[in-house]
N, C-alpha and C positions, 0 to 999 in steps of 0.2 A: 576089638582091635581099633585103635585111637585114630588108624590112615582112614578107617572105611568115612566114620563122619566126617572126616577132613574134604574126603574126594568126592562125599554126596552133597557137601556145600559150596564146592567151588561155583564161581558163576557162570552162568550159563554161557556168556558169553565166550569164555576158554575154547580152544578148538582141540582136537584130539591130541595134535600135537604139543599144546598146555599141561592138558591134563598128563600125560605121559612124561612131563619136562618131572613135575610134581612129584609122580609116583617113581620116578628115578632119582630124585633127591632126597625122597625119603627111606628108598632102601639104602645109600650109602650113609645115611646119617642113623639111620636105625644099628648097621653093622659098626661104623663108626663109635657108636655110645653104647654099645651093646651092657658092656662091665660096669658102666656109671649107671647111679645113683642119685637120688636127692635126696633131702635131707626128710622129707615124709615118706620116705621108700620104697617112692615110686622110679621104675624104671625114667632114666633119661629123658630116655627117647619121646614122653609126655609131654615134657614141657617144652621141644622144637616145635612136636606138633599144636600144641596151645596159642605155641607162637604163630604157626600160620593160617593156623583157624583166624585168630583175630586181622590177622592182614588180610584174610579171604576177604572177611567180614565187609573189609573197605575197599572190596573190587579192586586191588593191585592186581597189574601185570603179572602172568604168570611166573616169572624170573624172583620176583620179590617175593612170592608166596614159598619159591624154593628155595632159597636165599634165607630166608626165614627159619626154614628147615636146617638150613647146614650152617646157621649162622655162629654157631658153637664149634664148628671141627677142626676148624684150624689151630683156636687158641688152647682148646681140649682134647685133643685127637690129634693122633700122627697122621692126619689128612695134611695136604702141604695146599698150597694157593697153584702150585703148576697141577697138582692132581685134578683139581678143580677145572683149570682152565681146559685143562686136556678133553674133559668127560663135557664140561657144560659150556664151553668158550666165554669170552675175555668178560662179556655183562655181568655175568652171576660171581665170577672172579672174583670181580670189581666192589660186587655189592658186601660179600664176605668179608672181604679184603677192609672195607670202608668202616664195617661193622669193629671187628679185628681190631683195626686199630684204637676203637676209643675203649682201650683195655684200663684196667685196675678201678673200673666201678664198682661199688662193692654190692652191688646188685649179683651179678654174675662173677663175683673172682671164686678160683675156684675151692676157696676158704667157705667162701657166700653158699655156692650153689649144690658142691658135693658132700655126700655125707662120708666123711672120712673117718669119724668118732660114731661114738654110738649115742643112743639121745639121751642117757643119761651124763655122760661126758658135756654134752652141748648144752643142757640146762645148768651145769657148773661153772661152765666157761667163763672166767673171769672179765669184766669190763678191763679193755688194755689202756697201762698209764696214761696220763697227759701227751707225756712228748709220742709215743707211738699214734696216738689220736689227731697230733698236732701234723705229722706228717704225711698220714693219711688223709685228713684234709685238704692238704696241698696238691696230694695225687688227683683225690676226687675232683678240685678246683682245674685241673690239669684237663682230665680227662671230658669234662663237663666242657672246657672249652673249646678239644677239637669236636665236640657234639655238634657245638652252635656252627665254627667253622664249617663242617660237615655238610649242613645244614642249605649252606649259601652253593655247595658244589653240587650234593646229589639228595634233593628230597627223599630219595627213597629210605637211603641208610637210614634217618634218621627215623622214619616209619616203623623199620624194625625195631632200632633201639627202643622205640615209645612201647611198641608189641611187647617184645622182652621185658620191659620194665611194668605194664599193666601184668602182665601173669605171674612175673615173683611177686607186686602186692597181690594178688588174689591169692598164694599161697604162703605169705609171710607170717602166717602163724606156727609156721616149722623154725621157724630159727630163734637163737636165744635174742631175749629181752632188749639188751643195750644195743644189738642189731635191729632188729626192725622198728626200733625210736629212730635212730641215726636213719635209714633207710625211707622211712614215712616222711621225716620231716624234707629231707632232701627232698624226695619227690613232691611233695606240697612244693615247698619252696621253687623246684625246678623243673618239673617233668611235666605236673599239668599246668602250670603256665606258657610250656613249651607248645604243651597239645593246643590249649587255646590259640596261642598265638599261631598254628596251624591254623587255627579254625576246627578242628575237629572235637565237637561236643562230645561224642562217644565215646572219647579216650578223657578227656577232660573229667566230665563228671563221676568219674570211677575212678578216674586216679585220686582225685578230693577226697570222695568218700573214703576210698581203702583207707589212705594214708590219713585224715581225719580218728579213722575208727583205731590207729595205734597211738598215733601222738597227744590224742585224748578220749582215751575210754570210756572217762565214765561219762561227759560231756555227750560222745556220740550215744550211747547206752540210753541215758534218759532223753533225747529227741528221737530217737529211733522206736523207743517205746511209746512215747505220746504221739509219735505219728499214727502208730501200729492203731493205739485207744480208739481214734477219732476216725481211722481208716473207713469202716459201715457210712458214717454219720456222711462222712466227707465224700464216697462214691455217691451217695442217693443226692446230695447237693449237684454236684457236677451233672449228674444224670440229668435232673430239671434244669440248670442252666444250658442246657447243649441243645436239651428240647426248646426252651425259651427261644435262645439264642434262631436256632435251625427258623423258628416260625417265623420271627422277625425280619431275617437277611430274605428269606425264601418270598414273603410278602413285598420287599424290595427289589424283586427280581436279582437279588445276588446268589449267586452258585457257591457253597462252599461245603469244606466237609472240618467237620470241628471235630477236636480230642482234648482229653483233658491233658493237663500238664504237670507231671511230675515233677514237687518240689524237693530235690535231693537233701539229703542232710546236712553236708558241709553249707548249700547256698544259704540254708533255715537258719544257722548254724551265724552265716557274716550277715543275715539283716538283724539277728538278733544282737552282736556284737555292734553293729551300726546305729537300730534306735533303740540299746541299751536298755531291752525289754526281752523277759522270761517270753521261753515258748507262750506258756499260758496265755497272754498279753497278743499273741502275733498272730492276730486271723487270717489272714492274710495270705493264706498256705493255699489258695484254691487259686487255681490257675487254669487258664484255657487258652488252645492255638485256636486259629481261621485258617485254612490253607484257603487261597481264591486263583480264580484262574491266572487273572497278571494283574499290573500295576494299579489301574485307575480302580480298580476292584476292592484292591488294599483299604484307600480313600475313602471309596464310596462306601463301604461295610463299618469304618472307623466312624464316619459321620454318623452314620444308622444310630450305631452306637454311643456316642456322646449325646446326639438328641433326645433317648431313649433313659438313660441313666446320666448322673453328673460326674462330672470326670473327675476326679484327687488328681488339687493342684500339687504339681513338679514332678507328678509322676506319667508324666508323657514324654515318647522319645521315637523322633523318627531320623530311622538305621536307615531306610532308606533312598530319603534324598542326602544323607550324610552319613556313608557306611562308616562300621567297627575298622578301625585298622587293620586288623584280620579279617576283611571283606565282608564280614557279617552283617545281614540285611535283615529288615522287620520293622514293625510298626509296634512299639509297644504303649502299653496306656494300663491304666488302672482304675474305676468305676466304684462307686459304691451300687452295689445291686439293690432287689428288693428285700430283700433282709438285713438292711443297712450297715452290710457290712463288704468290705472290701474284694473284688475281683478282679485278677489279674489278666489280661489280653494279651496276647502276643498274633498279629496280623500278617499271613506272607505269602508268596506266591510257593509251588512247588520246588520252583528252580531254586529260590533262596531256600528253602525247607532243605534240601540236599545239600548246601552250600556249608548251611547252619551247622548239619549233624554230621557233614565228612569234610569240612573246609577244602584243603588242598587237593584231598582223595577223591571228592568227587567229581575232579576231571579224567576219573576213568571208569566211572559210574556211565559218561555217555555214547553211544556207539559212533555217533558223528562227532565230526570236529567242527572246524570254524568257528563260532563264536567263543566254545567252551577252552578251545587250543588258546583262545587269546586271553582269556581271565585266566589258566594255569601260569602263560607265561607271564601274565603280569602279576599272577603273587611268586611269583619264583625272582620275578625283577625286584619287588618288594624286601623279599629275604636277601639278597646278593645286599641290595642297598643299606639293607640294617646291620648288616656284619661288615660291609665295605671296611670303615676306619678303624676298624675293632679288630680286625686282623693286624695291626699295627701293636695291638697293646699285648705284650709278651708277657706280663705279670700275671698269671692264671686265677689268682686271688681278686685283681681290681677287676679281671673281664669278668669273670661272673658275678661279682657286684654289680659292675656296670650293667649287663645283662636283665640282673633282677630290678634295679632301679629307675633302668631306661625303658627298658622291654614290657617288661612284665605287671610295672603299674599302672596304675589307673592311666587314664589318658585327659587332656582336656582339648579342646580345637581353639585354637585362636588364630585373630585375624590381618592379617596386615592394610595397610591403607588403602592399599587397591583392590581390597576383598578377597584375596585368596588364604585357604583356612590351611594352620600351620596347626601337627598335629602333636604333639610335645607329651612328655610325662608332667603326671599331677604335681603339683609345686615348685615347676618351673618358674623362672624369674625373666625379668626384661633381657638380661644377657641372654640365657640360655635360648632364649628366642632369636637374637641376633645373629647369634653362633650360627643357629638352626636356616636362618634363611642364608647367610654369606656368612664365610669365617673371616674375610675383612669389614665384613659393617661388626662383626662381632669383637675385632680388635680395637676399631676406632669408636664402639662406643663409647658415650659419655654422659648420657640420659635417657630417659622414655618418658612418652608420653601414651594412658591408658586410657581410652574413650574421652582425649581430649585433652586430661589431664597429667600435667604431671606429679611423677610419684618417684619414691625412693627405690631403687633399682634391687634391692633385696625382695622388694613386693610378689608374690604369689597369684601368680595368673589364674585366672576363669575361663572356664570355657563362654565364649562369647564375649571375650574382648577384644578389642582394636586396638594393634600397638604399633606405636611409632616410634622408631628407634632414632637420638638425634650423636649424630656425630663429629667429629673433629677431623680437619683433613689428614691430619698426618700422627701419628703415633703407635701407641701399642697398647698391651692390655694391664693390669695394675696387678702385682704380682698380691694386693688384698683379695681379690677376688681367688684366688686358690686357701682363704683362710676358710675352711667349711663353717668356726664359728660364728664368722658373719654371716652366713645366708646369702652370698650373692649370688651365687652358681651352683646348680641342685644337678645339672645332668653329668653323668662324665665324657660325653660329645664334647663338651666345650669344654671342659677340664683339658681332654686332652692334647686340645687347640693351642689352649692357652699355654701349656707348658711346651708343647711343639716351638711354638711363637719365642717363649724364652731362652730355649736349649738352641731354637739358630741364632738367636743374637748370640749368645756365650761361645757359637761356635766361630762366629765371625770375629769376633773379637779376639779369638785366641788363634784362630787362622794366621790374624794376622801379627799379635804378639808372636806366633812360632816362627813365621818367615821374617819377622827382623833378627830373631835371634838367631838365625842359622844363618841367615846374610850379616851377619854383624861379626860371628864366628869365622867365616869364610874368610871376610877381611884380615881379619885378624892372622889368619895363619896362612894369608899371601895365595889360597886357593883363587885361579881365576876362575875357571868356569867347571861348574857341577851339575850334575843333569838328575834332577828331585825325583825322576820319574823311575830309576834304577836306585838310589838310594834308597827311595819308600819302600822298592821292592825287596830290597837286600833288608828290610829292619820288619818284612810283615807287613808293612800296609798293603790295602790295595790302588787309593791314592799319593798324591802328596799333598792333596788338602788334608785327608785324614793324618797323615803324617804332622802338618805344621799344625795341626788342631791336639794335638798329643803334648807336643812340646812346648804350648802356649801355655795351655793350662797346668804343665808338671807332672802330669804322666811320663814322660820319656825326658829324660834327662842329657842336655847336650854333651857331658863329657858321654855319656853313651854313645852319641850319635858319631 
C-alpha cells in the first residue's frame, strides 16, 4: 500500500496532528479517485501519492504534503473546494484551489492523465492538426502564466505543480509519442528553469534529465552509456582523490567531509554542446564537493588547493562573495590534478549545501527561525519583484517569452559607476541596463559609456563591466529601439517600458484631440453645460479620460456620442 511509505517518510519533525492532517487527505483522495486510472494502469490514487512523497522529500509543511494528495479532486472529482474547506479549513482550500486553477496543462488534462482508450487506441492516436496544436499552445502559454503569477502569491502552489509535473516525467513513457516530445520539451524549456530559479537542484536536475531522455533519445542513450563504460574506472579515481584530498585539508587543520559529484546527463550533455567536443574528448566528468564548517573555511581549503594543483584558467567562480540570482552559494574552481587531467571542485559550507539542493524549501528544513525566516522572506521578496511588471503584460505568448528570456538565461553582473552590481540577462545592451537601474534614465538615454569607453548602444554587455549611461535632460525613447533587427534592446523589462512610454503619449494626445471635439460639438449644437462624468458613464466608460481617449483616436464616433 503506497500511504504506508508515504507516512514512514514524512519528517520527523511532523506532529501527530500532521501526520493525521496526511492520513486524512489521503483517505478522501484515495475514495475520491477510487474509479480512475492512468494510462500505465495504475490505480490513481499512485500518482497523488508520488506527488507527496516528493514534497515530503523537501520538508513542506504538513498542509502542502496533503494538498498534494487532493491536488487532483477538485478538477477530477466531484469533490467541490467548500467540501474541502469544511473537512480541512481555508489553507489547504487555498492551496487546491491555487493548484486548480493553473488548469489545461497538458501534463495533467484529463486527456494527459486518464486512460480512457485502451493502449492500443493510444499508440494510434493521431498527432492533432496545425491549428488544434496552435491553440493549445496558447492554452499552455496561458496557463504557464498564471504559474509564474502564482509564484509571486503562494510559493507553495507552485511546489506542487513542480511535484506533479517531476512524476508525470518519471512516468511519461505511458503516453503516445507526439505527447511526451511536446511535454519534455515544455518542461526543459519551463519547468526546470523554473525549479532552478527556485533554487532547488533536486527537482532541477531530474527534470533535465527525464525530459532530455525524450526530446533526444538517442543523444541521451549514448552519454548515458559511456557514462555507465567508465563508471568502475571513474569511482576507483574519485576514491583516491577524496583520500588525497581528506590528507591534504586534514594536514591543514581544515575539517571537511568530501563526496564525489555527480555529473548528470543533460549538464554532460551542454558542456559538450558549449566546447563543441564528443563525450570522448570531455574528461572532465570527475567532480568533487567540500562541505566545511563556515566561511573563512571555504577560503582557506580553496587556497590549500590552488597551492597544491594549478588552477584552469576561467574556470573559477566565487558564488559566494557574489551569490546565483537564485541565492546559490559556493566556491567553484577547477584544477588540473596529478594525472593531468581536469578536476572539478565545488567548496561550501553546509547551510549553502541545503540551500543548493532545496533553494526555497529549505527554509523549512530548519526547526528555528530567525535568520533562515529572513533569507525565505527575502527570496519570496525576489520572486514578487520579478513578476512585479509582468503582471501587467496580458499577452500569455510574450510573458512566457519574456519569462524564458529574462528569467531563465544565462545571467551576467554588471556594474554601475558607484559599484553596485546590476544583474541582467546574458546579452543585454547599454539600454536594457538603463531600463534596469531607472525607467527614466532608460527613457532619456542617449549613450553609454563601457569601462571608460564609449560604444554603440547595441553592444553586449559582460559580466564585469562598468556602465555609464549618458543622458539628455528631456525626451523620450526612439521607437528604433522596439525594431528587434537592430539589437538595441534584448530584455522585454524595457520593451515593455518603452511601449508603456509610447501608448501614454498617444494617449495624451488623443485625450486631448477627443475633448476638443466634444467641446467643439457642444458649441456647435448651443449645448451649455455637460457633465463628461455621467456621459462616460451612460456610453461604458469608467472615466472621461478614457472616454475623450476613444473619441480622439476614432474608436467612438461623435455622431454616436
Amino acid at each position: 500500500m503506497p500511504i504506508e511509505r508515504l507516512m514512514e517518510q514524512l519528517p520527523e519533525t511532523y506532529s501527530l496532528g500532521d501526520r493525521d492532517l496526511v492520513m486524512r487527505a489521503y483517505t478522501i483522495a484515495e475514495e475520491a479517485h477510487r474509479e480512475q486510472k492512468r494510462h500505465s494502469g495504475e490505480p490513481y490514487i499512485n500518482h497523488c501519492v508520488a506527488v507527496a512523497q516528493i514534497l515530503s522529500e523537501l520538508k513542506v509543511p504538513a498542509e502542502v504534503v496533503a494538498a498534494g494528495l487532493l491536488h487532483d479532486t477538485v478538477e477530477d472529482t466531484s469533490i467541490t473546494l467548500a467540501d474541502l474547506r469544511r473537512e480541512f479549513g481555508d489553507r489547504l482550500r487555498l492551496l487546491v484551489d491555487g493548484v486548480t486553477k493553473l488548469t489545461h496543462l497538458p501534463r495533467v488534462s484529463r486527456g494527459d492523465q486518464h486512460a480512457e482508450t485502451s493502449a492500443d487506441d493510444i499508440e494510434e492516436e493521431p498527432a492533432p492538426p496545425a491549428a488544434v496544436m496552435g491553440r493549445k499552445e496558447d492554452m499552455i502559454s496561458e496557463t504557464l502564466r498564471k504559474t509564474f503569477l502564482a509564484m509571486g502569491e503562494d510559493v507553495s502552489v507552485v511546489l506542487i505543480k513542480l511535484a506533479d509535473r517531476l512524476h508525470n516525467m518519471r512516468t511519461l513513457g505511458y503516453m503516445p509519442e507526439h505527447k511526451r516530445k511536446r511535454i519534455a520539451q515544455e518542461t526543459l524549456d519551463i519547468f526546470a528553469p523554473l525549479a532552478n530559479r527556485l533554487g532547488i537542484w533536486q527537482l532541477k536536475w531530474e527534470l533535465e534529465d527525464l525530459s532530455f531522455r525524450y526530446t533526444q533519445p538517442e543523444k541521451y542513450k549514448e552519454i548515458a552509456e559511456s557514462l555507465a563504460e567508465r563508471r568502475p574506472d571513474r569511482e576507483r579515481q574519485l576514491e583516491d582523490i577524496k583520500e588525497t584530498l581528506a590528507r591534504l585539508l586534514g594536514k591543514n587543520h581544515i575539517k571537511s567531509d568530501i563526496s564525489g559529484r555527480p555529473k548528470h546527463i543533460y549538464s554532460i550533455y551542454k558542456k559538450m554542446q558549449k566546447k563543441d567536443k564528443p563525450f570522448s574528448m570531455l574528461y572532465d566528468v570527475r567532480a568533487v564537493r567540500l562541505i566545511v564548517p563556515d566561511v573563512p573555511s571555504c577560503y582557506a581549503a580553496l587556497g590549500v588547493i590552488h597551492t597544491t594543483w594549478r588552477p584552469i584558467p576561467g574556470e573559477f567562480d566565487d558564488y559566494i562573495a557574489a551569490p546565483k540570482d537564485n541565492h546559490y552559494q559556493s566556491l567553484h574552481t577547477a584544477v588540473m590534478y596529478d594525472d593531468k587531467r581536469p578536476l572539478e571542485i565545488q567548496i561550501r559550507t553546509m547551510e549553502m549545501h541545503m540551500n543548493a539542493e532545496y533553494g526555497i524549501a529549505a527554509h523549512w528544513r530548519y526547526k528555528e527561525g530567525g535568520k533562515h525566516d529572513q533569507q525565505f522572506q527575502e527570496r519570496l521578496k525576489d520572486l514578487r519583484k520579478m513578476m512585479e511588471w509582468r503582471g501587467d503584460v496580458n499577452d500569455a505568448t510574450e510573458f512566457v517569452e519574456s519569462m524564458q528570456s529574462d528569467v531563465f538565461r544565462d545571467r551576467v553582473y554588471i556594474f554601475t559607476p558607484r559599484g553596485d552590481a546590476i544583474d541582467l540577462p546574458a546579452g543585454s545592451t547599454p539600454i536594457d541596463f538603463a531600463y534596469h537601474v531607472h525607467t527614466d534614465i532608460g527613457h532619456r538615454c542617449r549613450g553609454a559609456r563601457v569601462n571608460g569607453k564609449l560604444v554603440p548602444l547595441y553592444q553586449d554587455l559582460k559580466t564585469g563591466d562598468q556602465v555609464e549611461i549618458l543622458t539628455t535632460k528631456r525626451g523620450g525613447p526612439s521607437r528604433d529601439w522596439l525594431n528587434q533587427n537592430l539589437g538595441l534592446v534584448k530584455t522585454s523589462r524595457a520593451r515593455a517600458k518603452i511601449k508603456a512610454w509610447f501608448k501614454k503619449q498617444e494617449d495624451e494626445q488623443n485625450l486631448a484631440q477627443g475633448r476638443t471635439a466634444i467641446e467643439r460639438e457642444i458649441q456647435r449644437l448651443g449645448i451649455k453645460e455637460l457633465n463628461y462624468e455621467n456621459l462616460a458613464r451612460n456610453l461604458g466608460y469608467k472615466t472621461p479620460e478614457e472616454f475623450f481617449i476613444d473619441l480622439g483616436c476614432g474608436d467612438l464616433s461623435i455622431s454616436k456620442v
